[in-house]
VMD Tcl script that draws the C-alpha trace (Angstrom):
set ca {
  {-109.86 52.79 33.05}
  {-106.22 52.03 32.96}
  {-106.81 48.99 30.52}
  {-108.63 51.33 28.40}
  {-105.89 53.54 28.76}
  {-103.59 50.49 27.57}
  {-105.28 49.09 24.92}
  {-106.46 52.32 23.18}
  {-102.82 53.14 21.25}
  {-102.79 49.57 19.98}
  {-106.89 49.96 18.62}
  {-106.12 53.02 17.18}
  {-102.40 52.30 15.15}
  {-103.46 49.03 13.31}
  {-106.55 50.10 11.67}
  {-104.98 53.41 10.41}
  {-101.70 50.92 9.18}
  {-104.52 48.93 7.18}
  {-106.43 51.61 5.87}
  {-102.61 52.96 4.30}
  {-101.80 49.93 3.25}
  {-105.35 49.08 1.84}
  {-105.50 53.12 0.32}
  {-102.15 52.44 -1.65}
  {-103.20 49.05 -2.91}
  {-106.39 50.63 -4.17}
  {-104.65 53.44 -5.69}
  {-101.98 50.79 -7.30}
  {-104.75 48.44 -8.67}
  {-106.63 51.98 -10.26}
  {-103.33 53.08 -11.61}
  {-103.05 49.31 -13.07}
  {-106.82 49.15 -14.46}
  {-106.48 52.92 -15.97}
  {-103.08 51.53 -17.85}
  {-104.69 48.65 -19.12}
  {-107.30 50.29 -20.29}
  {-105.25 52.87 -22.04}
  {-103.03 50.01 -23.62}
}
mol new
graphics top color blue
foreach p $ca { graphics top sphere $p radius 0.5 }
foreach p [lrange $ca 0 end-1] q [lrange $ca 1 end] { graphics top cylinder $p $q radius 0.2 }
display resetview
């Protein structure tokens, strides 16, 4: 349990840092696509 207990904070941090980082390069690269298109 207490390894659980350990290892849970780390499991739960990194995937929510790459889903920010991966939501604001999606939202940069639609911002990019939506300016080319418009130039």
């Amino acid at each position: 349990m207490s390894i659980d207990h350990n290892t849970r904070p780390f499991a739960k941090h990194r995937p929510a840092a790459f889903f920010v980082v991966a939501e604001q390069l999606l939202d940069f690269l639609h911002h990019g696509v939506m300016f080319i298109c418009l130039a």
